[in-house]
N, C-alpha and C positions, 0 to 999 in steps of 0.2 A: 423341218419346221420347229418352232422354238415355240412353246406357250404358255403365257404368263397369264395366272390365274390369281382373283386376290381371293385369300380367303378369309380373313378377317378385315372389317372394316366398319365405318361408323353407321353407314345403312346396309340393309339389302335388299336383294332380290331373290325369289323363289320359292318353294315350300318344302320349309323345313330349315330355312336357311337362318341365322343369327348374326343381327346387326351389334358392333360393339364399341367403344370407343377403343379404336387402336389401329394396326395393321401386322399382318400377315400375308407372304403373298409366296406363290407355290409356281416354280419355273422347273417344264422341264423340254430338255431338248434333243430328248427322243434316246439319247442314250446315257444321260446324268438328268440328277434332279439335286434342286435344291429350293429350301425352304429358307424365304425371308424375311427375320423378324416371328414372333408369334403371340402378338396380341396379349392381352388381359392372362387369357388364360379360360377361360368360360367359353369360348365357341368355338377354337381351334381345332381343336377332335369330331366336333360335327360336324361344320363345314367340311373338313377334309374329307369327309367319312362320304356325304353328300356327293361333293365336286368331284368323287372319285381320283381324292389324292391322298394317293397311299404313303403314307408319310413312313413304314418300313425300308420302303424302295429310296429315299433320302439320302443322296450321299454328302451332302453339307448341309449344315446350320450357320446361317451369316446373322448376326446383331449389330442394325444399323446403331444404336447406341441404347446408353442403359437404363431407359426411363420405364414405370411398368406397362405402359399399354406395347410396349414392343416386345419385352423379356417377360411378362406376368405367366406367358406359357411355356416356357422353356425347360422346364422340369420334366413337364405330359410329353414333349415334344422330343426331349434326350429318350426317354421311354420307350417313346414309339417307334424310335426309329432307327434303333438296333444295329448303332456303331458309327452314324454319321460325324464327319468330323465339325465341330464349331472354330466360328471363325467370328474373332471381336476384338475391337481397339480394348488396351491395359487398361484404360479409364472406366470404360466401360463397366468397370465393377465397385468405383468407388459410389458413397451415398448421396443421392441427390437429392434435393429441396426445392422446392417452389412456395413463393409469396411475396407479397406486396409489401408488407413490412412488419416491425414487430408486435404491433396491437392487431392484427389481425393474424398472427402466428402462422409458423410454417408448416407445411404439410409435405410429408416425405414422399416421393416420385420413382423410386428405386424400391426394389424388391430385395427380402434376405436369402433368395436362393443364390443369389447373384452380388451382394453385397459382401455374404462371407464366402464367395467362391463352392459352393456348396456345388457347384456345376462342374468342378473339376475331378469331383470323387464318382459324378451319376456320367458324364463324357469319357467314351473309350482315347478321343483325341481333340486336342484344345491348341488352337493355333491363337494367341494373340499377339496382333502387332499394329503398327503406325502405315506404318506401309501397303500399296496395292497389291492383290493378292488373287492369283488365278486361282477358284476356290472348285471348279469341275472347268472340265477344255472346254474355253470359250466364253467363260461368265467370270468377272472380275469384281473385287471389291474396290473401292478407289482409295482406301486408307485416309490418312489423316488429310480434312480439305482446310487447301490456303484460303485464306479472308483476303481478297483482292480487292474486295471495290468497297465502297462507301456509303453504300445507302442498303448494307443486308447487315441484321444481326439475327442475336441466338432466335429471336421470336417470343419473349417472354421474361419474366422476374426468377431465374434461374439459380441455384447457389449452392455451393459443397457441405454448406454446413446449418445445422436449425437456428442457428446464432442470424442467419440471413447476413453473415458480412461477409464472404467470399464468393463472388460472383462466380456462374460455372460457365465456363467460356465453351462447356461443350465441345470438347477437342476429339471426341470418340464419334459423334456422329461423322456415319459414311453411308453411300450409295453403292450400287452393284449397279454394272452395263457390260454388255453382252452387243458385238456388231449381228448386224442382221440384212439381210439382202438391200433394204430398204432403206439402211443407214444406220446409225448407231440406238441402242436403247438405254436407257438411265432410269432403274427405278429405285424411288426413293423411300425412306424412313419416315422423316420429317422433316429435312432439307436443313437444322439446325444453323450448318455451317452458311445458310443461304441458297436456296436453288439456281443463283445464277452463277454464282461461285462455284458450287458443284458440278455445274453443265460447263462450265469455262473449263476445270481442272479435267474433268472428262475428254474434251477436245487436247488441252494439254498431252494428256498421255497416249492418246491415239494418234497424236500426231497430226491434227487439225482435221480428224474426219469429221465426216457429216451428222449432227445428232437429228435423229428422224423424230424419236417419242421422248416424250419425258413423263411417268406417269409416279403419282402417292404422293404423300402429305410433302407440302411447303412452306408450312409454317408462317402465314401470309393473313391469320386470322385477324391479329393487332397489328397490321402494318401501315402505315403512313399513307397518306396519298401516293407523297414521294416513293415511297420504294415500292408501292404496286405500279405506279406508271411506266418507273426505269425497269422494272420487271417484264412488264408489258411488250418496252420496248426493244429490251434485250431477246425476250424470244420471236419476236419479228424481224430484229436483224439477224440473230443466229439462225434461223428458219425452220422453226421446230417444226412439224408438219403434222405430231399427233400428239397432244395433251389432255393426260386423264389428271385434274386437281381432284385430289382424296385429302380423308380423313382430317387433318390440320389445316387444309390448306385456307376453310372460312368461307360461310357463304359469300360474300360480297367477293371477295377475292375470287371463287370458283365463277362467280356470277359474269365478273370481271371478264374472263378467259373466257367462256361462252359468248358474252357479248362481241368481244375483239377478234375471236379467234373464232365463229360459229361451224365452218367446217373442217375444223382441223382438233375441236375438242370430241372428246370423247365418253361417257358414261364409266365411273370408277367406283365403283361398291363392289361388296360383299357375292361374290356371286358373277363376277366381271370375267371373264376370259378373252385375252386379245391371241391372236395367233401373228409371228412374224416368219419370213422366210429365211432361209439359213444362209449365210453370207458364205460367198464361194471364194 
């Protein structure tokens, strides 16, 4: 069995547990582990401490991309976990900005452990690349995802620089999926590149299998009518069959999926453990 645990996230459940703006999410299957993403930085060690995820036993670190509520823990998380290799898009460590424009100024989105590579001298091993990437047998990162269709963007006022004139096309966010008895699994970051685009590129490289879950942030909070309904109805024709909307995905948007999807959505906070079966 395969089990995906979130441990950071923007709510929770339990006591003792810490809801935060971000994501972290803790996948092991049974003879590798790895850690995805690690939030802010402020609840990751407890949760794990909690969820009984011993983040020493870790043998990857994957950064769906390099914003802080994914990387803000990454420091505690090289620490803890005594030798695991990371694994992140080049971009992934350039600085990032977010805002509306320049009378309401920009506010920086990237962290300086990760801006000056400071991760390279606390990591025993640093894999970055563009490319899909088996990161433990069986669990994949998807690399750099193509923009195929036309009604998904970044999800927001994104930009390389505090000047706000270089738009950040966000070319480092990625996903991680792992097949499983039940079909394929896709969990996400923040779905930058678009969650349907992401679930597309995922079929792509599996070679048209079946995607069972798709669960974390989709970045779907500012989105259109238009691209929540072709959203909608891309995962109804693709056939997703289990959808947890986390952390970005927006109430209305999560509300959305709940509505359309009622037995097929699933409960995605802080404190979430799904279990899959192991693909034969």
């Amino acid at each position: 069995m395969t089990t995906v645990t979130m441990l950071v996230e923007n709510t929770a459940r339990g006591v003792g547990i810490l809801g935060e703006h971000g994501s972290a999410w803790w996948i092991d299957t049974g003879g590798h582990r790895v850690l995805f993403d690690t939030g802010q930085g402020m609840a990751l060690l407890n949760n794990a401490r909690i969820l009984g995820a011993d983040l020493t036993h870790a043998d990857a670190i994957v950064l769906s991309h390099g914003h802080f509520d994914h990387v803000g823990g990454l420091k505690s998380a090289l620490a803890a976990s005594q030798g695991a290799t990371l694994y992140l898009h080049p971009l992934a460590a350039e600085m990032k900005f977010s805002g509306t424009g320049p009378a309401a100024g920009a506010r920086c989105i990237s962290t300086p452990f990760v801006e000056t590579m400071q991760f390279l001298r606390d990591a025993c091993h640093v894999t970055a690349t563009r490319e899909p990437r088996e990161v433990v047998p069986g669990i994949w990162t998807t690399g750099e995802i193509p923009r195929t269709n036309d009604f998904e963007d970044t999800g927001g006022p994104f930009f390389l620089d505090e000047a706000l004139k270089r738009p950040d096309p966000l070319l480092d966010d990625q996903a991680l999926y792992f097949n499983a008895s039940e079909g394929g699994v896709v969990v996400l970051g923040c779905a930058h590149a678009g969650v349907v685009n992401t679930i597309e590129h995922v079929k792509r490289l599996t070679g048209g299998r079946a995607i069972y879950a798709v669960l974390g942030g989709m970045h779907l909070e500012h989105a259109s009518p238009r691209r929540l309904s072709q959203t909608v109805e891309a995962f109804r024709r693709i056939g997703i069959q289990r959808i947890g909307p986390a952390h970005c995905t927006g109430f209305v948007a999560a509300a959305t999926f709940w509505r359309e999807f009622p037995t097929r959505c699933v409960p995605c906070v802080t404190g979430t453990r799904l279990v899959f079966g192991n693909a034969t």
